[in-house]
Biotite code that builds the C-alpha atoms (Angstrom):
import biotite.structure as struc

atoms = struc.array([
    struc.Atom([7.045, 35.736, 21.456], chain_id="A", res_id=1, res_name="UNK", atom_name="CA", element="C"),
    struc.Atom([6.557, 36.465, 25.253], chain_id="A", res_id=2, res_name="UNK", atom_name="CA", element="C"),
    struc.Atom([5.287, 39.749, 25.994], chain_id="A", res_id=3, res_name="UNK", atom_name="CA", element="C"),
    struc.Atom([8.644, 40.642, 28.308], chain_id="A", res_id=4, res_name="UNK", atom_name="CA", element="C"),
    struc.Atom([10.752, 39.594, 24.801], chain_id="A", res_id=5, res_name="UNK", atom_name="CA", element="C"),
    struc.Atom([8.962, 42.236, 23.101], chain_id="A", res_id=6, res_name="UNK", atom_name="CA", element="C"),
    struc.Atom([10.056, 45.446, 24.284], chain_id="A", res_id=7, res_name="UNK", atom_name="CA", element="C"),
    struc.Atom([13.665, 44.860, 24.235], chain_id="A", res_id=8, res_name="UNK", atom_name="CA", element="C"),
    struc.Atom([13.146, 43.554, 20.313], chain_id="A", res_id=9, res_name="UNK", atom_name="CA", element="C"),
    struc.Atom([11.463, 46.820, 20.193], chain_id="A", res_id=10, res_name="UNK", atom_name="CA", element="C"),
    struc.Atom([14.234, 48.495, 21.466], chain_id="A", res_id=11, res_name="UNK", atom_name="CA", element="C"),
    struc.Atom([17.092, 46.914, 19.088], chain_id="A", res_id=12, res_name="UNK", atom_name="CA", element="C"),
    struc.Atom([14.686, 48.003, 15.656], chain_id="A", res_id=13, res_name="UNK", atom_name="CA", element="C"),
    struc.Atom([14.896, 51.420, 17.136], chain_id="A", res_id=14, res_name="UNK", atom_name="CA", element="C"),
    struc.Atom([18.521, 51.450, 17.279], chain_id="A", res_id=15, res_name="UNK", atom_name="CA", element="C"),
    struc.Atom([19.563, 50.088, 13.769], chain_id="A", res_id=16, res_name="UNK", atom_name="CA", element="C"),
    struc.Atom([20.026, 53.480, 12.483], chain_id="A", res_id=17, res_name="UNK", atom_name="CA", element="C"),
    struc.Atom([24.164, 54.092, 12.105], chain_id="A", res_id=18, res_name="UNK", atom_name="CA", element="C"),
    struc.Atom([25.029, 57.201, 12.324], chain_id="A", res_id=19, res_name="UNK", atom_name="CA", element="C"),
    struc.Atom([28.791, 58.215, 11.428], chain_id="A", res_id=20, res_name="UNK", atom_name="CA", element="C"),
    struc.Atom([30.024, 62.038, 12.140], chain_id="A", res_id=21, res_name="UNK", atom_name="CA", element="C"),
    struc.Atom([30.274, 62.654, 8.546], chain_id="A", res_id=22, res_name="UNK", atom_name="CA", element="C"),
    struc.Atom([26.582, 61.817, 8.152], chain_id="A", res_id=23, res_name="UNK", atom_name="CA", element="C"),
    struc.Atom([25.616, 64.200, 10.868], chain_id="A", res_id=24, res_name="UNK", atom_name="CA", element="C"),
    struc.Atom([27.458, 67.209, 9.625], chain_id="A", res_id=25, res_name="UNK", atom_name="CA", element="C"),
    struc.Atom([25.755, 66.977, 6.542], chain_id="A", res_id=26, res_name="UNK", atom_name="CA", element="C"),
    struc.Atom([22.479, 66.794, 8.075], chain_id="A", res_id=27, res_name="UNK", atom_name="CA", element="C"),
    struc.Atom([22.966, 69.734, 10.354], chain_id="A", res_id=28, res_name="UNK", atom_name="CA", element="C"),
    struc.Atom([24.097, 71.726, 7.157], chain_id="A", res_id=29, res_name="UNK", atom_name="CA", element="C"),
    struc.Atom([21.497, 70.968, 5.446], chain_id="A", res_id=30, res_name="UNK", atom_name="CA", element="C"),
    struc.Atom([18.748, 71.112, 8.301], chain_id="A", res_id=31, res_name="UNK", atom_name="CA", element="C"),
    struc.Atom([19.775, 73.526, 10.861], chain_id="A", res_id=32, res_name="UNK", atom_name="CA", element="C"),
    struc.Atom([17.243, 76.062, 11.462], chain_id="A", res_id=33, res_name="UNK", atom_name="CA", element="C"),
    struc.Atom([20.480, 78.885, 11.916], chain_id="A", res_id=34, res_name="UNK", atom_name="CA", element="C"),
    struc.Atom([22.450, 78.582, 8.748], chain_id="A", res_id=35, res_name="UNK", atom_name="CA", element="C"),
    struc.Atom([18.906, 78.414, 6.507], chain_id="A", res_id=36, res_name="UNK", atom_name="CA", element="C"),
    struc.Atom([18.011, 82.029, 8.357], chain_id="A", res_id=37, res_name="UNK", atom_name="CA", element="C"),
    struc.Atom([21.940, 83.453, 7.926], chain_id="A", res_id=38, res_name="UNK", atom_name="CA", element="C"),
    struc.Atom([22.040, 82.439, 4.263], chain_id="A", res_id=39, res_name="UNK", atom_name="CA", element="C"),
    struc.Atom([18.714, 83.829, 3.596], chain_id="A", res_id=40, res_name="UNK", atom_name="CA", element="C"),
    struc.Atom([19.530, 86.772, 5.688], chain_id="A", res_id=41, res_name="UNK", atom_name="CA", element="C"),
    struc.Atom([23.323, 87.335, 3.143], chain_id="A", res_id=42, res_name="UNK", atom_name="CA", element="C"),
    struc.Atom([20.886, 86.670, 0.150], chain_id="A", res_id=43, res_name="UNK", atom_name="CA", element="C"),
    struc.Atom([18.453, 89.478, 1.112], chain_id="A", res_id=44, res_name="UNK", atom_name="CA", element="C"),
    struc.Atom([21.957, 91.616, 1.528], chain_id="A", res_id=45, res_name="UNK", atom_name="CA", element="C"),
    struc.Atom([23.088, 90.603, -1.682], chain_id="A", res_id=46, res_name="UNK", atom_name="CA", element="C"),
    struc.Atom([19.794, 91.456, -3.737], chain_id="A", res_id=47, res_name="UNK", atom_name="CA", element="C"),
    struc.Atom([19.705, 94.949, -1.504], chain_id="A", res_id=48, res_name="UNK", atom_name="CA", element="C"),
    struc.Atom([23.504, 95.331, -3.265], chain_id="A", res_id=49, res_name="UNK", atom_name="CA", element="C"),
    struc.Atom([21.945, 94.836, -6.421], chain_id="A", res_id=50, res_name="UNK", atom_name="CA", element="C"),
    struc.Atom([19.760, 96.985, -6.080], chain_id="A", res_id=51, res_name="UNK", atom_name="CA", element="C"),
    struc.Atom([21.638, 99.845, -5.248], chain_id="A", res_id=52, res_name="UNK", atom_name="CA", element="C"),
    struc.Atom([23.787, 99.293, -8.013], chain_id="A", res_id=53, res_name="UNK", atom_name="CA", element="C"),
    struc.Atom([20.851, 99.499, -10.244], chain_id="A", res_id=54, res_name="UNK", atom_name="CA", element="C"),
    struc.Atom([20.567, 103.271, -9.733], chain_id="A", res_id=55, res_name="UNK", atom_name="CA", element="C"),
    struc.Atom([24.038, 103.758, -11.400], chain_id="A", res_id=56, res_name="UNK", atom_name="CA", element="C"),
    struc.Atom([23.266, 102.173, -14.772], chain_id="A", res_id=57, res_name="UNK", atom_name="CA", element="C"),
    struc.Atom([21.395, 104.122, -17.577], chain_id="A", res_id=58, res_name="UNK", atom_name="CA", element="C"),
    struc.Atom([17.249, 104.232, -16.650], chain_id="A", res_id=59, res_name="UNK", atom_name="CA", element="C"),
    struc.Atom([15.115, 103.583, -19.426], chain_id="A", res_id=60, res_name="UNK", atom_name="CA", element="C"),
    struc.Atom([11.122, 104.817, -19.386], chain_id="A", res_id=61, res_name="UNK", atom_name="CA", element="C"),
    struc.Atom([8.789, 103.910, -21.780], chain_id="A", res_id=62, res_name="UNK", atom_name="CA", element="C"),
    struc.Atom([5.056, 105.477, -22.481], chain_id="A", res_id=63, res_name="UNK", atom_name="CA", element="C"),
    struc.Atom([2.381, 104.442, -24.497], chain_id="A", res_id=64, res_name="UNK", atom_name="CA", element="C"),
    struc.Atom([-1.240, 106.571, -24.855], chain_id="A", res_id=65, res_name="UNK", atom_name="CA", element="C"),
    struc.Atom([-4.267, 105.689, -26.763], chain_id="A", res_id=66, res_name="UNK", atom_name="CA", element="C"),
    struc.Atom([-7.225, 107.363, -27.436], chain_id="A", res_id=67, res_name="UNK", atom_name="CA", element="C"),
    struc.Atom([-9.935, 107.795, -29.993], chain_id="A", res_id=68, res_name="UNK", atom_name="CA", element="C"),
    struc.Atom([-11.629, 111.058, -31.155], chain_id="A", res_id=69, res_name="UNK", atom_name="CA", element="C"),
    struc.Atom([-14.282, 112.068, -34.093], chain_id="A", res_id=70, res_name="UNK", atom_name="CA", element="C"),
    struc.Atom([-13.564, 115.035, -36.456], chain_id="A", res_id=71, res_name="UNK", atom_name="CA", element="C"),
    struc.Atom([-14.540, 115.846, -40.754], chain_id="A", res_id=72, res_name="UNK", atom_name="CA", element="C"),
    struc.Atom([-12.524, 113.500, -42.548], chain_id="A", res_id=73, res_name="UNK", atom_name="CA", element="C"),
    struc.Atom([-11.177, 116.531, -44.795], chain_id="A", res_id=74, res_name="UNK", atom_name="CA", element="C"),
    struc.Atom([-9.430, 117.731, -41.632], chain_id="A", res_id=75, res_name="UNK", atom_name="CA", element="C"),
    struc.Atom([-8.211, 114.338, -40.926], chain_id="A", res_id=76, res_name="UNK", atom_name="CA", element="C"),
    struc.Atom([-5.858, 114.199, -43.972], chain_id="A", res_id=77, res_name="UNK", atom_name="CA", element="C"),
    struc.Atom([-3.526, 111.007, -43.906], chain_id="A", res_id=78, res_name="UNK", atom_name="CA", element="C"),
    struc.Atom([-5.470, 109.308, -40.978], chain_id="A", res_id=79, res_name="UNK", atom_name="CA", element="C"),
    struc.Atom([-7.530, 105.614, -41.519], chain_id="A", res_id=80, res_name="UNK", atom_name="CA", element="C"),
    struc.Atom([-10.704, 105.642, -39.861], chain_id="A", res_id=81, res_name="UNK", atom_name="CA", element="C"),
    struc.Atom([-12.337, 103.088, -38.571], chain_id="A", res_id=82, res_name="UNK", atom_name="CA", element="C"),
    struc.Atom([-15.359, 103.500, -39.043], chain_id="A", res_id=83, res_name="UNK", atom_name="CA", element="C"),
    struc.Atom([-18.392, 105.881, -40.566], chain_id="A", res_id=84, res_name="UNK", atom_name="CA", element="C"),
    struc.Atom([-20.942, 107.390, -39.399], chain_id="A", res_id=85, res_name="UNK", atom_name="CA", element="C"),
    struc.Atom([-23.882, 110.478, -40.080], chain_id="A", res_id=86, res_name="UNK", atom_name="CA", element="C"),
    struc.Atom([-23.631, 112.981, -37.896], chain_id="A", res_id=87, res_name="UNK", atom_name="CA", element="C"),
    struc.Atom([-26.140, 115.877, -36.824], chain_id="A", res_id=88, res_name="UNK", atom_name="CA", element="C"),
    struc.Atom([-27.550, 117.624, -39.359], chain_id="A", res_id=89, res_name="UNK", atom_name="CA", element="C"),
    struc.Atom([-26.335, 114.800, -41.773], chain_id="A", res_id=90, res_name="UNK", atom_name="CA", element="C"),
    struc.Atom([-23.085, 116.033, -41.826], chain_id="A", res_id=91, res_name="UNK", atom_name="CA", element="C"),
    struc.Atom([-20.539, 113.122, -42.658], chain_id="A", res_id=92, res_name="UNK", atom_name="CA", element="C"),
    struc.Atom([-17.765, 112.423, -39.395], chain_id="A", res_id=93, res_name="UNK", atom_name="CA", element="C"),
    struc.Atom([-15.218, 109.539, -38.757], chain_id="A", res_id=94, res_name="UNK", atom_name="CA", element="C"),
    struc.Atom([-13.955, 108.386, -36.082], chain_id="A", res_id=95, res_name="UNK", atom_name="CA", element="C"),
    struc.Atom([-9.461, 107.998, -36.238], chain_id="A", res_id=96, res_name="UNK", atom_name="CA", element="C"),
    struc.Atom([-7.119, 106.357, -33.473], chain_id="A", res_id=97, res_name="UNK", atom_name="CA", element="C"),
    struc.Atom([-4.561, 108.138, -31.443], chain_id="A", res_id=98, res_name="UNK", atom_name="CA", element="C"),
    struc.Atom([-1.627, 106.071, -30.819], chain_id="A", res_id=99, res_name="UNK", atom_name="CA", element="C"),
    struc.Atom([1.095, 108.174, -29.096], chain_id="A", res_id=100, res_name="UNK", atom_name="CA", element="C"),
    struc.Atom([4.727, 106.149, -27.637], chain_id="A", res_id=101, res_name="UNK", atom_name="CA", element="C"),
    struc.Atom([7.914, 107.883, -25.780], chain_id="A", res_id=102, res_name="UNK", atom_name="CA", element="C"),
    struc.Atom([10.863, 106.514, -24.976], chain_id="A", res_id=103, res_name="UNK", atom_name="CA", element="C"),
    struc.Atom([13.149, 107.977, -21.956], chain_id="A", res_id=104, res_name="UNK", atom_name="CA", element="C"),
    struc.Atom([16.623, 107.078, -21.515], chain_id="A", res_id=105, res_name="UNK", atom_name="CA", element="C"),
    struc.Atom([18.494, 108.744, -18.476], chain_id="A", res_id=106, res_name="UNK", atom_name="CA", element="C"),
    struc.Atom([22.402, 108.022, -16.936], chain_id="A", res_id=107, res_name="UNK", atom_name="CA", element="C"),
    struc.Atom([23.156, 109.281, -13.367], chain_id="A", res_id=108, res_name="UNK", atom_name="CA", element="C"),
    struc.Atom([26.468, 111.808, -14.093], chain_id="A", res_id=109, res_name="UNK", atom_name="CA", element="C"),
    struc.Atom([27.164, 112.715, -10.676], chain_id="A", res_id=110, res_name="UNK", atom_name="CA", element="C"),
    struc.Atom([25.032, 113.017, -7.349], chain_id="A", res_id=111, res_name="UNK", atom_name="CA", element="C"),
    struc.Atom([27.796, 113.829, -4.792], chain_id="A", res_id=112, res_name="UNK", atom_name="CA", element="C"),
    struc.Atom([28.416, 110.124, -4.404], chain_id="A", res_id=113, res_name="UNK", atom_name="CA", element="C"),
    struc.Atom([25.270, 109.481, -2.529], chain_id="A", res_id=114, res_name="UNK", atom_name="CA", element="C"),
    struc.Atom([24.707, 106.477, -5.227], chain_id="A", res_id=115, res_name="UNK", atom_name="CA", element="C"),
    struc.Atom([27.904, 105.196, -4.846], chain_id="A", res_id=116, res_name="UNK", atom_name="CA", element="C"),
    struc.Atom([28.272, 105.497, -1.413], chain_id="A", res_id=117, res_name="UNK", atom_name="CA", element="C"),
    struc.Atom([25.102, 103.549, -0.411], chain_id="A", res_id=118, res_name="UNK", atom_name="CA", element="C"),
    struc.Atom([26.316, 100.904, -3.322], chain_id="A", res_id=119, res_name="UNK", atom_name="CA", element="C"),
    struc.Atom([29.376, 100.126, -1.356], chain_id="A", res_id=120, res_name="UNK", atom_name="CA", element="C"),
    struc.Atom([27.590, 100.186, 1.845], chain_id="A", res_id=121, res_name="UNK", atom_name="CA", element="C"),
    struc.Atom([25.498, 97.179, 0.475], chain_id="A", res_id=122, res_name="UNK", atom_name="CA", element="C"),
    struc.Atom([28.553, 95.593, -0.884], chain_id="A", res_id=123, res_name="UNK", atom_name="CA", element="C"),
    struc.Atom([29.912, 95.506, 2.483], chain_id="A", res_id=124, res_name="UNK", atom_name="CA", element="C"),
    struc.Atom([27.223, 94.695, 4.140], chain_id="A", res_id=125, res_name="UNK", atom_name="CA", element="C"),
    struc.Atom([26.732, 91.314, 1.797], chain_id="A", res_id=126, res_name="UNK", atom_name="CA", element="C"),
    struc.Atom([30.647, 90.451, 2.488], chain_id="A", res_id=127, res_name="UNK", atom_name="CA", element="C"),
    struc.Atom([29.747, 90.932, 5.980], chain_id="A", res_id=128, res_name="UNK", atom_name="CA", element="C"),
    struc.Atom([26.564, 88.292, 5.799], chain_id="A", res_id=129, res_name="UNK", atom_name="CA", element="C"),
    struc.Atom([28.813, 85.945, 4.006], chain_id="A", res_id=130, res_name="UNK", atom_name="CA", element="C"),
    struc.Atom([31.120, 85.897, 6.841], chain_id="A", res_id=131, res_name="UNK", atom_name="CA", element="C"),
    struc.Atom([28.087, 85.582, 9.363], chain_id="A", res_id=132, res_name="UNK", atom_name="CA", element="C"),
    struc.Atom([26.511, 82.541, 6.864], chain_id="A", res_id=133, res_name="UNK", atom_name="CA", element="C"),
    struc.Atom([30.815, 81.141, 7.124], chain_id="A", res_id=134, res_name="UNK", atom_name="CA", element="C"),
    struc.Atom([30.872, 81.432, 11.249], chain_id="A", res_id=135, res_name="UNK", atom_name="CA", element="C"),
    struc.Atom([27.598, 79.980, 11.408], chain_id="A", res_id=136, res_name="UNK", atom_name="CA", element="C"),
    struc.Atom([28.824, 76.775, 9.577], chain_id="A", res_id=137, res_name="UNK", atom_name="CA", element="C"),
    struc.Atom([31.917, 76.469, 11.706], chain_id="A", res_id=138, res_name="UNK", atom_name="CA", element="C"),
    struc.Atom([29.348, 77.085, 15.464], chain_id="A", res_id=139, res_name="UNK", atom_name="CA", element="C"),
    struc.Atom([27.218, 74.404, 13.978], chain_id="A", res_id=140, res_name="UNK", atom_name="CA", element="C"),
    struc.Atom([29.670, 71.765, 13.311], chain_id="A", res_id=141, res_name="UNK", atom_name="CA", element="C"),
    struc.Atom([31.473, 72.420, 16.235], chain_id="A", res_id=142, res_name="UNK", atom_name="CA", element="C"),
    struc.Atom([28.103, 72.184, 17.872], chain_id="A", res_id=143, res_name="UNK", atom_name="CA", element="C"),
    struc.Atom([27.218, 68.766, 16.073], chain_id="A", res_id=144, res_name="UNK", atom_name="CA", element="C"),
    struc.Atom([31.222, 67.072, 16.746], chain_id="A", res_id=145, res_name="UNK", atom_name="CA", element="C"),
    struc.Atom([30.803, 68.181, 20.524], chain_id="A", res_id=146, res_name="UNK", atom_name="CA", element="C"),
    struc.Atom([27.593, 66.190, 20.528], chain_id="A", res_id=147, res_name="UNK", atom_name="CA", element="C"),
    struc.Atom([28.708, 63.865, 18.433], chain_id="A", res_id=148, res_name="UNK", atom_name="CA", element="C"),
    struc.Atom([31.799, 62.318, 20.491], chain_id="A", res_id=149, res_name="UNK", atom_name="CA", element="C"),
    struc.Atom([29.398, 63.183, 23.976], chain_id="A", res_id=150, res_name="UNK", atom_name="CA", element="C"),
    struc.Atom([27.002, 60.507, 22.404], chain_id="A", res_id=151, res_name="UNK", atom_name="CA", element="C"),
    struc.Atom([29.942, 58.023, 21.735], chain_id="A", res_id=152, res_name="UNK", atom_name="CA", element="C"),
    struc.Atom([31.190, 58.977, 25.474], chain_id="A", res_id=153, res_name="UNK", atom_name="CA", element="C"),
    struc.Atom([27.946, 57.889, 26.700], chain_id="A", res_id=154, res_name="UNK", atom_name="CA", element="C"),
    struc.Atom([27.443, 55.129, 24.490], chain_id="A", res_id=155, res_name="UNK", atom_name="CA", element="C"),
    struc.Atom([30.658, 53.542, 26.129], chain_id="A", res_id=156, res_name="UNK", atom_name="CA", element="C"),
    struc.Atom([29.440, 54.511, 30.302], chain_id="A", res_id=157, res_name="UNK", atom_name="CA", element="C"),
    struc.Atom([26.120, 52.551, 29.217], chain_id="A", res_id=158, res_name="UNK", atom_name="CA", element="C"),
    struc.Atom([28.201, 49.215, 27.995], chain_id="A", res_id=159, res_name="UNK", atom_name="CA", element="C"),
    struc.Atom([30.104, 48.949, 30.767], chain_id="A", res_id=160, res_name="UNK", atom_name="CA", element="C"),
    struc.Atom([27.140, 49.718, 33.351], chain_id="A", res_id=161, res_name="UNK", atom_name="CA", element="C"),
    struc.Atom([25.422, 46.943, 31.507], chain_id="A", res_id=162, res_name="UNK", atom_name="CA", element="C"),
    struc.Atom([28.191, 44.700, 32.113], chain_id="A", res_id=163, res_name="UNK", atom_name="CA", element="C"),
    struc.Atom([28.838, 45.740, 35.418], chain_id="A", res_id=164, res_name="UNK", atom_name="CA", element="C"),
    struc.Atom([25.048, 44.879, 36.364], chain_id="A", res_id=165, res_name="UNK", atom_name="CA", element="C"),
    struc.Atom([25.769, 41.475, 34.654], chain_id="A", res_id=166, res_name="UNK", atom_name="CA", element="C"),
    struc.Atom([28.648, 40.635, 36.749], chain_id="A", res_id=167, res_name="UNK", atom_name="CA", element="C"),
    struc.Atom([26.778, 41.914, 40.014], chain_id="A", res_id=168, res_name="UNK", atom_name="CA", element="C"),
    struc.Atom([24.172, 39.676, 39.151], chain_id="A", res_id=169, res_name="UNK", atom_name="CA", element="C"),
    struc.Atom([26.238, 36.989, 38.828], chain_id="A", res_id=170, res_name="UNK", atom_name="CA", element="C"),
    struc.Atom([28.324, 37.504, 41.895], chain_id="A", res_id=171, res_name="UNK", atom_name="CA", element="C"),
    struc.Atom([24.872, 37.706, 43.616], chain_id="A", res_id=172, res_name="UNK", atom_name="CA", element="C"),
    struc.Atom([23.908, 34.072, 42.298], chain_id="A", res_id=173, res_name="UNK", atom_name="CA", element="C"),
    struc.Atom([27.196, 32.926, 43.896], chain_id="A", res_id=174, res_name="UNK", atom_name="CA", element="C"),
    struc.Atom([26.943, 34.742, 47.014], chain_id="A", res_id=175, res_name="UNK", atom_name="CA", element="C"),
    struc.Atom([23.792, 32.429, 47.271], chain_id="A", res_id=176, res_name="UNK", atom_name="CA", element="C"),
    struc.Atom([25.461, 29.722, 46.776], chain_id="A", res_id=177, res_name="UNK", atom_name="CA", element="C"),
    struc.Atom([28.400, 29.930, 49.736], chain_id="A", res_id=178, res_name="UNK", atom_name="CA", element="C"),
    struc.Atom([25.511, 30.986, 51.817], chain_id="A", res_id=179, res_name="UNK", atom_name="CA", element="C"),
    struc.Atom([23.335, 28.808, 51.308], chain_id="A", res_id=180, res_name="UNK", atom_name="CA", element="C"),
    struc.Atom([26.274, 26.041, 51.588], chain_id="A", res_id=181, res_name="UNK", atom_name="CA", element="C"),
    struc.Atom([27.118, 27.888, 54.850], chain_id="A", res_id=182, res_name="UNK", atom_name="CA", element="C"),
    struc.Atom([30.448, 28.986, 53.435], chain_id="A", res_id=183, res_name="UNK", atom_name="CA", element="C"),
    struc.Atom([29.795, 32.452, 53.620], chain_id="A", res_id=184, res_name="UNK", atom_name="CA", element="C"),
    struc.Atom([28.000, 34.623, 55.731], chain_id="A", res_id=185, res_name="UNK", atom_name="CA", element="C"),
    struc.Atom([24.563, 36.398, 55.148], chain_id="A", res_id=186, res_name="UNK", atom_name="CA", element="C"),
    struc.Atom([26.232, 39.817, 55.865], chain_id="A", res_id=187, res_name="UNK", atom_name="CA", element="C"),
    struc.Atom([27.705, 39.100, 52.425], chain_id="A", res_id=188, res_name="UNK", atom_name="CA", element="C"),
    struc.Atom([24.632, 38.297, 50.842], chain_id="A", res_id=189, res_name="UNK", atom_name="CA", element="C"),
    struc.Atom([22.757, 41.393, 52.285], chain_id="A", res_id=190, res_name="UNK", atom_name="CA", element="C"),
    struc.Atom([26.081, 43.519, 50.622], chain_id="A", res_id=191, res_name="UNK", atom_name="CA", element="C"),
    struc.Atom([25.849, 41.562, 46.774], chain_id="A", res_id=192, res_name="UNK", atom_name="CA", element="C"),
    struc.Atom([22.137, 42.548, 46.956], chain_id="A", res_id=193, res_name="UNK", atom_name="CA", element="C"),
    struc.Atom([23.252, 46.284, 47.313], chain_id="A", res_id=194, res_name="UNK", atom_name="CA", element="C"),
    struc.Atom([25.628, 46.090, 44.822], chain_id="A", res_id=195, res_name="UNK", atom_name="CA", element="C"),
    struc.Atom([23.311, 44.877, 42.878], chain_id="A", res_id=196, res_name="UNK", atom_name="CA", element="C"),
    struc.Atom([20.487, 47.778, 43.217], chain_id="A", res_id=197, res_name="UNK", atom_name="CA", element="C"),
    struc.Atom([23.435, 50.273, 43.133], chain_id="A", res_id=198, res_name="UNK", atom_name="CA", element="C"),
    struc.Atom([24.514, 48.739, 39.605], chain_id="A", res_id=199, res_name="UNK", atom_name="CA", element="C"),
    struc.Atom([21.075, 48.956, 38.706], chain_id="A", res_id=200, res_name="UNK", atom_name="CA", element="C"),
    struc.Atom([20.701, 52.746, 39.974], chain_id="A", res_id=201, res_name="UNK", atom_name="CA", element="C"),
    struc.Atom([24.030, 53.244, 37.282], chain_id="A", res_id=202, res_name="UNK", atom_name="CA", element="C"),
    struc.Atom([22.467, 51.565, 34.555], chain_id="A", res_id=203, res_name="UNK", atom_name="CA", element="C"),
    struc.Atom([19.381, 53.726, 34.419], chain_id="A", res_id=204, res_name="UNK", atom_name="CA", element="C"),
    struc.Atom([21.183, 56.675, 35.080], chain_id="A", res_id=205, res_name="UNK", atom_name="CA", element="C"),
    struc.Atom([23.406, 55.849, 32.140], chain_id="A", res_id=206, res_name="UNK", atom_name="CA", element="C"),
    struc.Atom([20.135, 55.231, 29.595], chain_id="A", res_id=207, res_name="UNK", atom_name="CA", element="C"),
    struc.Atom([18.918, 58.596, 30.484], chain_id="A", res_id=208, res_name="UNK", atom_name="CA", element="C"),
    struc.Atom([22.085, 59.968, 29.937], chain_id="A", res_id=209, res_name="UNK", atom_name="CA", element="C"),
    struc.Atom([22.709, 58.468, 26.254], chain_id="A", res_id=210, res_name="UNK", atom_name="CA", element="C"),
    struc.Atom([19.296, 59.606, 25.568], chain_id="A", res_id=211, res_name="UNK", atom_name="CA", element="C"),
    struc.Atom([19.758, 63.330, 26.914], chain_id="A", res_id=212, res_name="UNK", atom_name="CA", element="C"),
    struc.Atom([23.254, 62.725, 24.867], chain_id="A", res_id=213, res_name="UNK", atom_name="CA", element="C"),
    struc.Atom([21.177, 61.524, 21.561], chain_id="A", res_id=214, res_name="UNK", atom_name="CA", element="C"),
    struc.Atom([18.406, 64.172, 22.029], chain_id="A", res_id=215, res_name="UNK", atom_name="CA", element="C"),
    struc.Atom([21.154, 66.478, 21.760], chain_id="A", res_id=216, res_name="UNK", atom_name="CA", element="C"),
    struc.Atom([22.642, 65.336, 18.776], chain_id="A", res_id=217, res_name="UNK", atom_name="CA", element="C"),
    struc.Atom([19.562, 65.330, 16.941], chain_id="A", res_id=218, res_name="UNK", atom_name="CA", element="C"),
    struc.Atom([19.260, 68.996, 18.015], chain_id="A", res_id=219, res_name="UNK", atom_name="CA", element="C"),
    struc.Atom([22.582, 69.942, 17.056], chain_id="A", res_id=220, res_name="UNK", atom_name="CA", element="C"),
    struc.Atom([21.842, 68.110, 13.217], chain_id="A", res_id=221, res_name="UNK", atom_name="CA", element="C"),
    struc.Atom([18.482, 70.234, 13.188], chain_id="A", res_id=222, res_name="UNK", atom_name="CA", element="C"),
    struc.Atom([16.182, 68.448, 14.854], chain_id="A", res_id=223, res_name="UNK", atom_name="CA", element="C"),
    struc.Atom([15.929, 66.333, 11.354], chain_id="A", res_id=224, res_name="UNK", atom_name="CA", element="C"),
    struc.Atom([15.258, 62.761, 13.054], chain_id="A", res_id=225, res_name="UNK", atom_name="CA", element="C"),
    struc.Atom([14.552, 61.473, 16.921], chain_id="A", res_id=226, res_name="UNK", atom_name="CA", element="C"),
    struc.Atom([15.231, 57.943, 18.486], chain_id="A", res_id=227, res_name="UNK", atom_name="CA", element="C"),
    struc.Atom([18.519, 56.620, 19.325], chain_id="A", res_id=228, res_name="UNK", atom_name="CA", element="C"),
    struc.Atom([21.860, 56.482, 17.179], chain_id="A", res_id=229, res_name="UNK", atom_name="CA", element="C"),
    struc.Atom([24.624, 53.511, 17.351], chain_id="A", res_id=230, res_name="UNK", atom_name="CA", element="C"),
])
């Protein structure tokens, strides 16, 4: 393999990727950076929703205390102790556990429909991130079928640049020819030479612009892949 073969081999690998506009819709719904931060942003409105609803349904509190204390066992009546011990003087003391538990349960009556009120302001503003997360979907694949059929637009100017380069050339190689059988004159030479560098000129303009066209497709999909799509 020459060294000259090896870049455009290089070039056909890169391209063997097909990419159809169903594939790239899915892609940008999956990957673009905009819908993940609307439909995290309506699923932070949503919890706030719950949470505000949470204040109208009955509140339950719960306490526990513990403690331990020493007293004379015959004023400790019905109590275990845990253990013995001699106190001063030799006077006999135990030590008893204190175990205490209360249980709260409250319901919110009426508060001048401050609760409620800020429970359907969080409703509403959930609906209203669902609709964001819903217009974000439609901007992106509008945004991804734009770039889409751009890409196949510029996929077709690059074929026929190529071809018209090919046909220059070979109108060159028989511009040669007459002159150099005297048949034609150089004028006509110096002119397929032009036409020539001119179809050349197109040709790179028209790579740059199917890559600018696929760099903006892969922008449009999320930036999830690079390179050049067929």
């Amino acid at each position: 393999m020459t060294a000259a073969v090896a870049p455009a081999l290089l070039l056909l690998i890169v391209r063997t990727e097909v990419l159809t506009l169903a594939a790239a819709e899915e892609r940008a719904v999956k990957h673009q950076p905009a819908l993940i931060q609307a439909d995290q942003a309506a699923a932070a409105s949503e919890a706030r929703g719950v949470e505000a609803r949470a204040t109208l349904l009955p509140q339950v509190t719960a306490t526990a205390g513990y403690r331990r204390g020493t007293g004379n066992r015959n004023l400790r009546v019905g109590l275990v102790p845990t253990y013995a011990a001699t106190g001063t003087g030799g006077q006999s003391s135990q030590i008893f556990d204190y175990l205490s538990t209360n249980v709260t349960a409250t319901q919110l009556l009426y508060d001048f429909g401050q609760s409620t009120g800020a429970w359907r302001a969080a409703r509403e503003h959930a609906a209203a991130a669902r609709d964001e997360v819903r217009a974000t979907v439609g901007e992106i694949l509008l945004n991804v079928r734009l770039a889409f059929i751009n890409a196949r637009i510029q996929e077709g100017i690059l074929a026929v640049a190529r071809e018209n380069l090919s046909n220059r050339r070979r109108h060159l190689d028989q511009i040669q020819g007459f002159v150099g059988a005297q048949v034609r004159p150089p004028i006509d030479l110096a002119q397929a030479r032009a036409d020539v560098g001119n179809a050349e000129l197109r040709l790179l303009s028209a790579e740059n612009e199917r890559a600018l066209a696929d760099a903006d497709l892969a922008q449009a999909m999320g930036g999830t892949t690079g390179g050049a799509y067929t």
